[in-house]
C-alpha positions as CSV (number, residue, x, y, z in Angstrom):
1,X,44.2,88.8,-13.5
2,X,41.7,88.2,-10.7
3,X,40.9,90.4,-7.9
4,X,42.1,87.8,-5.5
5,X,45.2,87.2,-7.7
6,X,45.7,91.2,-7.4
7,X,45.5,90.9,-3.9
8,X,47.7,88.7,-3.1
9,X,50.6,90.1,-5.6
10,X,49.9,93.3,-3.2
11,X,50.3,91.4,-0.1
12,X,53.2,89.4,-1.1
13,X,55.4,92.7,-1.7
14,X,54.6,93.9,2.0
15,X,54.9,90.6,3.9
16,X,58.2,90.8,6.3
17,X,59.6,87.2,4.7
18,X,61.5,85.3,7.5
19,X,65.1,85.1,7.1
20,X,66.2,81.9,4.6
21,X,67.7,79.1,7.2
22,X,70.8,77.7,6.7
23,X,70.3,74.5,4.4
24,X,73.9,74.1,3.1
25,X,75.5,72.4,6.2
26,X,73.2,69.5,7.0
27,X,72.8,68.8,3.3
28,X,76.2,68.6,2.8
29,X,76.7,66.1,5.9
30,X,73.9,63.9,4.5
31,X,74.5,63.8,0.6
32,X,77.6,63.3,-2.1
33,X,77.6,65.3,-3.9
34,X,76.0,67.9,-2.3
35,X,72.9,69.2,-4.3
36,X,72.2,72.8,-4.5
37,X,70.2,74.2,-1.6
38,X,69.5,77.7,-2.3
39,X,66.2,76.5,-4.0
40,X,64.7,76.1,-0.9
41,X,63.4,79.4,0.0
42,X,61.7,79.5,-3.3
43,X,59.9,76.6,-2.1
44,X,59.1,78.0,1.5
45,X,57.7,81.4,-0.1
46,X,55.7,79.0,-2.6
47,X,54.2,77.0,0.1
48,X,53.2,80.1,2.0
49,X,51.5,81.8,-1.0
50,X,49.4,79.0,-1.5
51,X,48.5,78.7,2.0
52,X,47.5,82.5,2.2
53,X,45.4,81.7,-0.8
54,X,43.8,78.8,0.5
55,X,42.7,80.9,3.7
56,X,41.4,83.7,1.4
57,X,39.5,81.5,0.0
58,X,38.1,79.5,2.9
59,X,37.0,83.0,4.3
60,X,34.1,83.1,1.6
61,X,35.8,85.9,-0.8
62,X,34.7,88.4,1.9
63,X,37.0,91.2,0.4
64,X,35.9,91.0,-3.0
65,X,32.3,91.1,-1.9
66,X,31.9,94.0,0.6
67,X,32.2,97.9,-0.7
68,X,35.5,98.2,0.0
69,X,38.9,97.2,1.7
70,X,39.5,100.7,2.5
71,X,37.1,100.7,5.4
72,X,38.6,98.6,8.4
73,X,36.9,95.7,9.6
74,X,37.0,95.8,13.2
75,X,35.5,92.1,13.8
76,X,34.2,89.4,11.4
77,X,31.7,86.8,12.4
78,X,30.4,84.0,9.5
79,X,27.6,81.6,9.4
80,X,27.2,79.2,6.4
81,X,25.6,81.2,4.2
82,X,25.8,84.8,5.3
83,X,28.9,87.0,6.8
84,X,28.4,90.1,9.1
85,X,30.9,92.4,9.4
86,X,31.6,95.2,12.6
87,X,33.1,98.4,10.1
88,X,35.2,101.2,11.6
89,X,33.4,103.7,8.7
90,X,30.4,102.2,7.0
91,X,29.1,103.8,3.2
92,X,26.8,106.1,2.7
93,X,23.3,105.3,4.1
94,X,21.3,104.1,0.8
95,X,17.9,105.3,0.2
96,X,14.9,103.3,2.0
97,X,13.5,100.7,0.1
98,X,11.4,97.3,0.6
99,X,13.4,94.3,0.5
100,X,13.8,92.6,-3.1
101,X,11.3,89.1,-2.6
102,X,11.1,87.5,-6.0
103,X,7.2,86.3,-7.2
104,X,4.8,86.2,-5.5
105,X,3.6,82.6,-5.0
106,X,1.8,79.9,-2.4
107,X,3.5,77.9,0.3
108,X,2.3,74.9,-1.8
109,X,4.0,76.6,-5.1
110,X,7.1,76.9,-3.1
111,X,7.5,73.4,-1.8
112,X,7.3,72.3,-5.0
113,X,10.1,74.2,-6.9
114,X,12.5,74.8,-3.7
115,X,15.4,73.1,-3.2
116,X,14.3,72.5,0.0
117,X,11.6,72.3,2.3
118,X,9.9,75.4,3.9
119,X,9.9,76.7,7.4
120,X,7.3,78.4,9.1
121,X,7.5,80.4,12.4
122,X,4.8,78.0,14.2
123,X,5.1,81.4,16.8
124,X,3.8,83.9,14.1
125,X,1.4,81.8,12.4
126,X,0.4,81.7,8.6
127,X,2.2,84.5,6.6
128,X,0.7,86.9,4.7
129,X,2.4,86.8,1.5
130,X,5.2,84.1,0.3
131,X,7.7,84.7,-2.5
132,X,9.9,82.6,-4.1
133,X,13.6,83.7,-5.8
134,X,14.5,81.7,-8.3
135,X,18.0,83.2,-9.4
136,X,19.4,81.7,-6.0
137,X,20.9,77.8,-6.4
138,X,18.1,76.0,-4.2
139,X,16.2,78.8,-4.6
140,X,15.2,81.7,-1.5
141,X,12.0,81.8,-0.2
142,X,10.1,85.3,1.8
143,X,7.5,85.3,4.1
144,X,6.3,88.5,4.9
145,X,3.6,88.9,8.3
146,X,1.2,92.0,8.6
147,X,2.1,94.5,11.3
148,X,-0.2,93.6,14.7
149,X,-0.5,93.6,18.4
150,X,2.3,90.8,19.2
151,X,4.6,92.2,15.9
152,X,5.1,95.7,15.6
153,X,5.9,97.6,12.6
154,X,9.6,97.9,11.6
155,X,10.3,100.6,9.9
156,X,13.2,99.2,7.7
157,X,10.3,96.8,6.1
158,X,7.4,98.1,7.2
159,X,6.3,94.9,8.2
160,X,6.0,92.8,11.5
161,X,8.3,90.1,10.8
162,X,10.5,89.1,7.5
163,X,11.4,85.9,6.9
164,X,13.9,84.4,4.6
165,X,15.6,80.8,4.2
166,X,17.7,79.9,1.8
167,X,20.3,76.9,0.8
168,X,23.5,78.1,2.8
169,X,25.3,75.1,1.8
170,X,24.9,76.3,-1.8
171,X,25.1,79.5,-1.6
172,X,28.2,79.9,1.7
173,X,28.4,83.7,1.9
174,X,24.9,84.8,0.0
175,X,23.9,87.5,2.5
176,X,26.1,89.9,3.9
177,X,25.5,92.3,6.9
178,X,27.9,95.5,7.5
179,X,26.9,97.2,11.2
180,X,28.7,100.3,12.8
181,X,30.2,100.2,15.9
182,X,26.9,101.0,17.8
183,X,25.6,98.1,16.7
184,X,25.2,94.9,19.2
185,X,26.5,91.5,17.4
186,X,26.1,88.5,19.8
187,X,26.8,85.1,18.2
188,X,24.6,82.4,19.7
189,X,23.7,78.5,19.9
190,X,20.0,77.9,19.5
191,X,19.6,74.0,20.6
192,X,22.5,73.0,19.0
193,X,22.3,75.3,16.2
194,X,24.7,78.5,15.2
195,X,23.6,81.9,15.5
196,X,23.9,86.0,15.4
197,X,22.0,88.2,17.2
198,X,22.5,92.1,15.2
199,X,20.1,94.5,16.9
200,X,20.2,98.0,17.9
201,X,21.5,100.9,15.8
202,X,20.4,100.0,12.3
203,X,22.9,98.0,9.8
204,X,23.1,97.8,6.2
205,X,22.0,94.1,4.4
206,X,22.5,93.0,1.1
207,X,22.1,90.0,-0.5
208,X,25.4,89.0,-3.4
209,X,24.1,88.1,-6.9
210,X,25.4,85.1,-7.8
211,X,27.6,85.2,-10.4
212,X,27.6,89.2,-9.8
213,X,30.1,91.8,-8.1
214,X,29.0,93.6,-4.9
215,X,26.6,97.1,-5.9
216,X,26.6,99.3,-3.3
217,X,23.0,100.2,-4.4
218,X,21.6,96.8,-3.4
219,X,22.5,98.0,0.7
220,X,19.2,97.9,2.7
221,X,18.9,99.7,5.9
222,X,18.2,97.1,8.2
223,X,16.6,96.9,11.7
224,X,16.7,94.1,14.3
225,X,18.0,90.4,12.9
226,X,18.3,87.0,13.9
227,X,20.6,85.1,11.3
228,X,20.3,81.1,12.0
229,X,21.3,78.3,10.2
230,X,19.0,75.5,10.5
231,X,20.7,72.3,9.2
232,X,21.6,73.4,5.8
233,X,19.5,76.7,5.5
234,X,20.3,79.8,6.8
235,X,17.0,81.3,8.1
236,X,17.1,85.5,8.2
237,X,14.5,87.1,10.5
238,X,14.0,90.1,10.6
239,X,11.7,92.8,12.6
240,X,11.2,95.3,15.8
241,X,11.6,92.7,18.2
242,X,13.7,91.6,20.7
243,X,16.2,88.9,21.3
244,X,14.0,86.6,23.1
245,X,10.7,86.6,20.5
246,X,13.5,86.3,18.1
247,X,14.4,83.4,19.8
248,X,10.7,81.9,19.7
249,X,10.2,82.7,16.6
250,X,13.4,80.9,15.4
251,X,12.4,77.8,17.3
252,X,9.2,77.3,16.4
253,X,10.1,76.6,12.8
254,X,8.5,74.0,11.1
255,X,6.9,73.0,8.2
256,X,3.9,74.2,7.6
């Protein structure tokens, strides 16, 4: 059995089932003989099982994916291609690390074997370093930019600006953001385009193996983020900076 499929047996026992409406009188007024009608509720509980699964489902396996439905989720907020999540309690605080980037390559390289085509912050200039993940469908590509006057150093990377991009389309709920109550979430529209401003008191990130259940050892302590998708990628910046260079830096993509 499934972990959705566990789920749901759990949730069907504690659903309050509306009382079974009365089926036998207008039946009988309509039909000779009268057929049986006390298969109808089967039929209503049926129907309503497989519309609970259905929005399960739609929600991007959310619950199977984060650390665990013991924590309470007090809001949810979904792009295509990554989920964040406002937590009551949030797990232990993992140990710092720098992000997981895949090879290191060129931005020539990268056009080439990407499902798509790469985006550059026109705002932040040439990176310093591109890397390309090949385990992701489409692929995920990293630019990383030096530390300097206009960027300052985050200290969850250690670098001025992250970028990532990857097929959201392909890949609907690949990166996953948990945040604490003191954290600021503030879904925006960026020309036309949907978006989520996380900034403040530091999240957790995490990207979802494909193919893999959640480890809580791939968290990552995260600091400021701009999550935006741009037609079908979702581009993931990340630094020290505010909203509003997060804002110029998301709209001055372009290729490069």
């Amino acid at each position: 059995m499934s972990d959705l499929e566990r789920r749901l047996t759990q949730l069907g026992g504690e659903l309050d089932w509306p009382p079974t409406p009365d089926l036998t009188t207008p039946v009988t007024a309509r039909l000779t003989p009268a057929p049986p009608a006390r298969r109808r509720p089967t039929i209503f509980r049926k129907s309503f099982a497989i519309a609970l699964a259905a929005l399960l489902v739609l929600a991007g396996g959310v619950f199977a994916a984060v650390p665990s439905v013991r924590h309470s989720v007090l809001e949810f907020f979904g792009l295509r291609g990554a989920t964040v999540e406002r937590r009551e309690h949030l797990p232990p605080a993992p140990k710092p690390r720098p992000p997981a980037v895949g090879r290191r390559t060129t931005l020539q390289h990268a056009r080439e074997v990407l499902g798509f085509d790469p985006l550059v912050p026109a705002a932040a200039g040439s990176p310093d370093a591109v890397f390309v993940d090949g385990s992701v469908p489409g692929g995920r590509l990293t630019l990383e930019y030096r530390p300097r006057r206009d960027l300052r150093e985050a200290k969850s990377t250690g670098l001025g600006l992250l970028v990532d991009q990857f097929r959201g389309d392909l890949n609907p709920d690949y990166a996953g953001k948990m945040a604490g109550q003191a954290t600021r979430i503030e879904p925006l529209m960026l020309d036309g385009e949907r978006a989520i401003w996380v900034a403040g008191a530091p999240h957790f990130f995490f990207y979802r193996a494909p193919g893999n259940a959640f480890e809580e050892r791939r968290l990552r302590i995260a600091q400021n983020v701009l999550l935006l998708e741009h037609g079908r990628l979702l581009v993931r910046l990340e630094g020290a900076f505010g909203k509003e260079r997060a804002i110029e830096l998301a709209r001055s993509l372009g290729a490069p």
